[in-house]
N, CA, C and O atoms as CSV, one atom per row, in Angstrom:
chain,resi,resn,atom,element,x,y,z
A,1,UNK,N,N,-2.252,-0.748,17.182
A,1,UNK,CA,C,-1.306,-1.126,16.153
A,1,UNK,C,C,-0.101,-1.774,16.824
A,1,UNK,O,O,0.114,-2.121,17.985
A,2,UNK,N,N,0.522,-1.815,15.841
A,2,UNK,CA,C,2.228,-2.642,16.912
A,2,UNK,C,C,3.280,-1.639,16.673
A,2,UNK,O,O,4.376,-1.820,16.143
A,3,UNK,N,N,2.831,-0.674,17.094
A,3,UNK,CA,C,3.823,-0.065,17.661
A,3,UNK,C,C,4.954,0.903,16.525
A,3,UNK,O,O,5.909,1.586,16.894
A,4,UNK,N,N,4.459,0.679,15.026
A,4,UNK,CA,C,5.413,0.907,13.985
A,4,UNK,C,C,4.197,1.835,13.480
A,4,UNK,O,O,2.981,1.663,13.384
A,5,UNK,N,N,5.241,3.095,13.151
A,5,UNK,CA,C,4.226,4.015,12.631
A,5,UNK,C,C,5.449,4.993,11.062
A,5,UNK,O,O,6.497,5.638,11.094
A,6,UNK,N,N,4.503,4.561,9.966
A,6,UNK,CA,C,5.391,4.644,8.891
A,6,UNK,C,C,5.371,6.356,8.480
A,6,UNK,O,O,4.499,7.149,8.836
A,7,UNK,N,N,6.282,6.594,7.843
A,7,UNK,CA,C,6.596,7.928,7.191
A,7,UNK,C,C,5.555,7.848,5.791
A,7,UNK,O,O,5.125,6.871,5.178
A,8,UNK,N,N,5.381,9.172,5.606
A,8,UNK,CA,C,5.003,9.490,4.269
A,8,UNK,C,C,5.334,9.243,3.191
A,8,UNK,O,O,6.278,10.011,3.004
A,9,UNK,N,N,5.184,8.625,2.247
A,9,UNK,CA,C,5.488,8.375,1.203
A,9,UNK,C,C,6.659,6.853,1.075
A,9,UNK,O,O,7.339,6.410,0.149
A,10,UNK,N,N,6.478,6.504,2.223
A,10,UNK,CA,C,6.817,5.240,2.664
A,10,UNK,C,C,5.863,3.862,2.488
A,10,UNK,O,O,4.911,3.625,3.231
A,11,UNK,N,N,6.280,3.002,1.386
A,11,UNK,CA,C,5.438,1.730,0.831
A,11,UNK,C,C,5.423,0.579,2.664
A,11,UNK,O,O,6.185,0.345,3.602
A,12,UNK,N,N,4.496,0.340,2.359
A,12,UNK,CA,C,3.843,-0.086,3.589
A,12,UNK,C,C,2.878,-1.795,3.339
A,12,UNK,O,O,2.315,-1.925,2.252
A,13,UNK,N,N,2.829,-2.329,3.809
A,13,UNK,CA,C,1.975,-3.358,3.956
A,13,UNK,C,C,0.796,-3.353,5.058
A,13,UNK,O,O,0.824,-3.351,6.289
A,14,UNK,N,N,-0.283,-3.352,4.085
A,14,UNK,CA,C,-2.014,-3.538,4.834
A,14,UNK,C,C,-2.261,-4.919,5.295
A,14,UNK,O,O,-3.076,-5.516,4.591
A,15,UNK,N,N,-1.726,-5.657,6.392
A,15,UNK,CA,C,-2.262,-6.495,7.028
A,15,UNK,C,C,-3.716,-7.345,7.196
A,15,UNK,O,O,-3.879,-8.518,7.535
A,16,UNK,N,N,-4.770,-6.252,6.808
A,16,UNK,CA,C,-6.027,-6.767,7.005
A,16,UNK,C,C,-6.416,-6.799,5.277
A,16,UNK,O,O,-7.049,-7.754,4.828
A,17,UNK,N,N,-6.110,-6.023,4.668
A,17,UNK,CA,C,-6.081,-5.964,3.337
A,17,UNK,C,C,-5.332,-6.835,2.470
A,17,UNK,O,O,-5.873,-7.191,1.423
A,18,UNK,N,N,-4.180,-7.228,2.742
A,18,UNK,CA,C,-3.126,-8.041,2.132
A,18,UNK,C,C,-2.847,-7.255,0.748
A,18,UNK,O,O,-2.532,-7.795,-0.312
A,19,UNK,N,N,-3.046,-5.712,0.994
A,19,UNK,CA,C,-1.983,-4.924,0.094
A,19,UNK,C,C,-0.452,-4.216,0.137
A,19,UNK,O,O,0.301,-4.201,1.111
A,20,UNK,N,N,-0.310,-3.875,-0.639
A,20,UNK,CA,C,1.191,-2.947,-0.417
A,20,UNK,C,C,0.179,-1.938,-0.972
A,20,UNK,O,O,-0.742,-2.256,-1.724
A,21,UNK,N,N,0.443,-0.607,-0.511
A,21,UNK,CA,C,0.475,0.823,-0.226
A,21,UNK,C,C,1.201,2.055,0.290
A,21,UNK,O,O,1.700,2.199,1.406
A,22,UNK,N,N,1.170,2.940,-0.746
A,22,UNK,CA,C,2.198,4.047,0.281
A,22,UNK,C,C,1.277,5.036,0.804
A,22,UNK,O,O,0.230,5.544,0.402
A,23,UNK,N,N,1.989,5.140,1.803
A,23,UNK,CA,C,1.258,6.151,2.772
A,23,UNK,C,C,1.124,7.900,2.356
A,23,UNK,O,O,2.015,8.736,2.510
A,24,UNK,N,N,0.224,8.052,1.991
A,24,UNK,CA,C,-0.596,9.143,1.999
A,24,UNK,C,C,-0.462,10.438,3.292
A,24,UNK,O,O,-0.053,11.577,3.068
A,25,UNK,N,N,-0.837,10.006,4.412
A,25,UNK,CA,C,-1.312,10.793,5.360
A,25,UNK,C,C,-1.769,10.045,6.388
A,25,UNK,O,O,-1.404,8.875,6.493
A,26,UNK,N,N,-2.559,10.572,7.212
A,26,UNK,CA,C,-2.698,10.297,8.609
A,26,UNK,C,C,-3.630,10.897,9.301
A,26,UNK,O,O,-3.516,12.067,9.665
A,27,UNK,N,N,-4.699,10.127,9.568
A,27,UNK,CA,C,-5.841,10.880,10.099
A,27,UNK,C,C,-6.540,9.760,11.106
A,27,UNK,O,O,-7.032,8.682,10.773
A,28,UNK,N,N,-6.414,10.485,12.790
A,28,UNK,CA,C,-6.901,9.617,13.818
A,28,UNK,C,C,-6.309,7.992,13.768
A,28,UNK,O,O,-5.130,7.650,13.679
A,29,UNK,N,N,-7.228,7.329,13.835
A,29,UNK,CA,C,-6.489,5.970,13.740
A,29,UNK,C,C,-6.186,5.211,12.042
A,29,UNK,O,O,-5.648,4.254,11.485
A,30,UNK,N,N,-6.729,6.059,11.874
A,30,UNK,CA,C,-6.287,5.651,10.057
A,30,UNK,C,C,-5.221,5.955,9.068
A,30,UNK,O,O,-4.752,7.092,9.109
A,31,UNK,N,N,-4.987,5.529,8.618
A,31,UNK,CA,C,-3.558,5.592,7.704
A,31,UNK,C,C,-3.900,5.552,6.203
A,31,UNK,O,O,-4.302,4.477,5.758
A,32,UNK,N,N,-3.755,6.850,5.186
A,32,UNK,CA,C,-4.175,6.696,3.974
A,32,UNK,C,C,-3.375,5.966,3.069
A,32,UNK,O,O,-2.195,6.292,2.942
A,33,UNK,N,N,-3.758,5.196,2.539
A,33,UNK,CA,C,-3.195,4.584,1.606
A,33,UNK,C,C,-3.527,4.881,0.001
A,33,UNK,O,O,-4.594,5.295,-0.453
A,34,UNK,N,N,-2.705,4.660,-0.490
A,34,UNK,CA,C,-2.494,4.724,-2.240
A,34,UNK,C,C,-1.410,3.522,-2.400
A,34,UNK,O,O,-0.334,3.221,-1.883
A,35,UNK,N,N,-2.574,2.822,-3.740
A,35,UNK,CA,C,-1.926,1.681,-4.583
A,35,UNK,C,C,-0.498,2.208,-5.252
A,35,UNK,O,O,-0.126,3.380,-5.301
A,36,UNK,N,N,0.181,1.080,-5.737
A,36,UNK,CA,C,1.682,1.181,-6.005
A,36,UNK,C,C,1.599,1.745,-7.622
A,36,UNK,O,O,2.612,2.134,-8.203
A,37,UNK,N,N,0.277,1.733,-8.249
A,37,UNK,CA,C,0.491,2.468,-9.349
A,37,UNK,C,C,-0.908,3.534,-9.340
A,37,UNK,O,O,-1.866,3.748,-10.083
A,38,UNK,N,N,-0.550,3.888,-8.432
A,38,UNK,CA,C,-2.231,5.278,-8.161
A,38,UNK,C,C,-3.496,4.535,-8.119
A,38,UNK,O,O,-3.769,3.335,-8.152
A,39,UNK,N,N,-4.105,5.489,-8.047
A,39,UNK,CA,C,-5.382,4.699,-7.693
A,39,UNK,C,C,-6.150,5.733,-6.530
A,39,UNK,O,O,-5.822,6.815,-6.043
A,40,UNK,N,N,-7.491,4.710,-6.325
A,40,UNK,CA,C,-7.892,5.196,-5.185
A,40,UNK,C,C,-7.370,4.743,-3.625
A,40,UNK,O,O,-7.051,3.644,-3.171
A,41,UNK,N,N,-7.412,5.703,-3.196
A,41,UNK,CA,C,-6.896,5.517,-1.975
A,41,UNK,C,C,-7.879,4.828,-0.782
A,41,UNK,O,O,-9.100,4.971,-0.849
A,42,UNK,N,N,-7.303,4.142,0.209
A,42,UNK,CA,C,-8.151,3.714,1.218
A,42,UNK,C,C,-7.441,4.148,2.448
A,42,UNK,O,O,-6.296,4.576,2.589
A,43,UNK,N,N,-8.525,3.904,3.422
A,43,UNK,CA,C,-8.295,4.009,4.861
A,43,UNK,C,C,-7.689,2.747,5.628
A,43,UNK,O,O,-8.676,2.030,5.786
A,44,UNK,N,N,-6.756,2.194,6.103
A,44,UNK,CA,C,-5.869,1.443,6.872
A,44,UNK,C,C,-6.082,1.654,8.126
A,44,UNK,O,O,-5.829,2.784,8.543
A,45,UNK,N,N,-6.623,0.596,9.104
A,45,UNK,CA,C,-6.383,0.936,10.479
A,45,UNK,C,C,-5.264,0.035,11.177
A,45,UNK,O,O,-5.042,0.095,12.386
A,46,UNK,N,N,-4.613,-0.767,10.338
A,46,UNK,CA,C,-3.688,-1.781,10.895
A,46,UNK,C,C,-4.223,-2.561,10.908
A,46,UNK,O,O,-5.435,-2.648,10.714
A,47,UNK,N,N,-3.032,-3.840,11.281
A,47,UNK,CA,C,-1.508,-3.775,11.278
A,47,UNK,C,C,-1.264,-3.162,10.078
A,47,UNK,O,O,-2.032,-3.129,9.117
A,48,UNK,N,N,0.121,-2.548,10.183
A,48,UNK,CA,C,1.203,-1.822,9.314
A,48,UNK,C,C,2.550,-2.602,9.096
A,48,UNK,O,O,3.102,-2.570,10.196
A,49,UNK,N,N,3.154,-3.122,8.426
A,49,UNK,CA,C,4.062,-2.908,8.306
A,49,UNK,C,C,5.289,-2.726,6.816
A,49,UNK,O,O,4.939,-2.791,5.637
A,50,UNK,N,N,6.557,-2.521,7.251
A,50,UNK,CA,C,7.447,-1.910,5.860
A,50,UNK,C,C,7.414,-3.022,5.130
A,50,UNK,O,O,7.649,-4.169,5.512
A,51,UNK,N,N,6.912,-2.401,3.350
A,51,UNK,CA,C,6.945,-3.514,2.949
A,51,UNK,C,C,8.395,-4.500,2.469
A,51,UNK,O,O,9.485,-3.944,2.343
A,52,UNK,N,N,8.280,-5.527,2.306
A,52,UNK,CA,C,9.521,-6.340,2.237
A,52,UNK,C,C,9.607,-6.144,0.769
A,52,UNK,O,O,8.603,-5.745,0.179
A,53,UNK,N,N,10.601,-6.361,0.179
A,53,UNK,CA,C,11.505,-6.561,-1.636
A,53,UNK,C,C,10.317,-7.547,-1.733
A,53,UNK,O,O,9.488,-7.089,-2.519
A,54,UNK,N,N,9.991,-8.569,-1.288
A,54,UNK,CA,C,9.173,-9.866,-1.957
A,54,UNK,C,C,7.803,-8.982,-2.000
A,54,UNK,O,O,7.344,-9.242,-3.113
A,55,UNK,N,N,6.884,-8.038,-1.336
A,55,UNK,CA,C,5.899,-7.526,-1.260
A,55,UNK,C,C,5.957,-6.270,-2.669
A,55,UNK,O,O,5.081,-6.147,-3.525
A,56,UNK,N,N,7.460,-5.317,-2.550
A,56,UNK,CA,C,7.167,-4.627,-3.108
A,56,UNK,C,C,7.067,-4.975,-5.189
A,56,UNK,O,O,6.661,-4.341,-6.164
A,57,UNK,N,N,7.662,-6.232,-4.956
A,57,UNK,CA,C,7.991,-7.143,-6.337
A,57,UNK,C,C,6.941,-7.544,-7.246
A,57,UNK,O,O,6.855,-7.506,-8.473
A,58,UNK,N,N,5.807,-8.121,-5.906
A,58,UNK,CA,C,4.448,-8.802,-6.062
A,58,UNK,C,C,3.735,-7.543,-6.226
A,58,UNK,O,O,2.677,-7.758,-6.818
A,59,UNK,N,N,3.894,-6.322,-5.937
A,59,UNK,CA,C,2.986,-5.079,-6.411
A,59,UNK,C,C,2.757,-5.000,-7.837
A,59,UNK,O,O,1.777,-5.135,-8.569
A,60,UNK,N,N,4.451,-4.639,-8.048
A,60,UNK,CA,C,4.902,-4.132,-9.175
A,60,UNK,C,C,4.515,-5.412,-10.416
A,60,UNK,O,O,4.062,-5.096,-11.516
A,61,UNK,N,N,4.718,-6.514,-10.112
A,61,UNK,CA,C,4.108,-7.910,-11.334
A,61,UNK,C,C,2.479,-7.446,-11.155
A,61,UNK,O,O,1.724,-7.596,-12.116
A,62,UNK,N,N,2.049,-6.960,-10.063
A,62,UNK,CA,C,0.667,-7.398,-10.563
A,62,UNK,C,C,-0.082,-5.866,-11.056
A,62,UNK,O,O,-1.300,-5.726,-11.167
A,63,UNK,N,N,0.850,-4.879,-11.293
A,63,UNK,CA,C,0.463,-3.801,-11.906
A,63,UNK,C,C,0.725,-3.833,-13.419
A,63,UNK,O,O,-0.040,-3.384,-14.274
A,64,UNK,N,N,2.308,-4.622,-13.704
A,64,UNK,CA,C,2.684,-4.774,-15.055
A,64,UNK,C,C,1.290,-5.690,-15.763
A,64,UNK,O,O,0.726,-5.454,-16.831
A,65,UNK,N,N,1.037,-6.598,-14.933
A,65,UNK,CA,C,-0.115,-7.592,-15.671
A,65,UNK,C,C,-1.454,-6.903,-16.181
A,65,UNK,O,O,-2.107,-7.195,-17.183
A,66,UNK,N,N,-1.749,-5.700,-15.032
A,66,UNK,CA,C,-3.177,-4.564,-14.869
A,66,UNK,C,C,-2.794,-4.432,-16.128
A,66,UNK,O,O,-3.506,-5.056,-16.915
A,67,UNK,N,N,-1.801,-3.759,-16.657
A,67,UNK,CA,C,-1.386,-2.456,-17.801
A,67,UNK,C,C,-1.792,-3.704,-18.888
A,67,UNK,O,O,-2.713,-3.572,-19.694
A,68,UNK,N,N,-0.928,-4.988,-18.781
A,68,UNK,CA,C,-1.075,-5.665,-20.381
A,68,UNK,C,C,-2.484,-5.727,-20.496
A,68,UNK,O,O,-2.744,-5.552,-21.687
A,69,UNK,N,N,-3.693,-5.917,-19.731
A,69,UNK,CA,C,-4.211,-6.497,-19.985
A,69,UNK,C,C,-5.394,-4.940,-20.271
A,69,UNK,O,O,-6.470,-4.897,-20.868
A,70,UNK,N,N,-4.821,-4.123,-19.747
A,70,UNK,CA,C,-5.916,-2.678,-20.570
A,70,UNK,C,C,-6.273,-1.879,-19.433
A,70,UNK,O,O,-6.435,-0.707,-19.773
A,71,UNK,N,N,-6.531,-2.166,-17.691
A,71,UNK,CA,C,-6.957,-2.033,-16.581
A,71,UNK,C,C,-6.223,-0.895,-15.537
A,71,UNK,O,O,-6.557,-0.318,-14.502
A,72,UNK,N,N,-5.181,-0.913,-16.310
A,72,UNK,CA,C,-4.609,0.224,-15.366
A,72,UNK,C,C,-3.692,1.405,-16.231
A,72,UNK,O,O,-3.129,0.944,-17.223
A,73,UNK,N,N,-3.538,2.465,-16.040
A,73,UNK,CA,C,-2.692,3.463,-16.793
A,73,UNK,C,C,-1.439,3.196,-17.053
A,73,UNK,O,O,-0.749,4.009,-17.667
């Protein structure tokens, strides 16, 4: 990884994923992740990093859009 290792419950950016996620937990080289409006969680092996206002913005629009459209809680 590079060297940045995030706190719990700390929104995060998945590099190989091109998600925002908050961190869950921590197991071996993996980093659990959970979507910005729940969900299932995945395994992250990096890169990590904090997500930026422009990342955590683009979560949050594309969860409001999930909800209008019936797809998310």
């Amino acid at each position: 990884m590079n060297g940045y290792e995030p706190e719990t419950g700390e929104l995060v950016y998945d590099e190989a994923t091109r998600k925002v996620g908050r961190v869950m937990g921590h197991e071996g080289p993996y980093w659990q992740l959970r979507p910005v409006g729940g969900g299932r969680e995945w395994d992250a092996r990096g890169p990590l990093r904090p997500a930026t206002a422009a990342d955590k913005l683009s979560a949050g629009v594309a969860l409001a859009n999930a909800r209008s459209r019936g797809e998310a809680p």
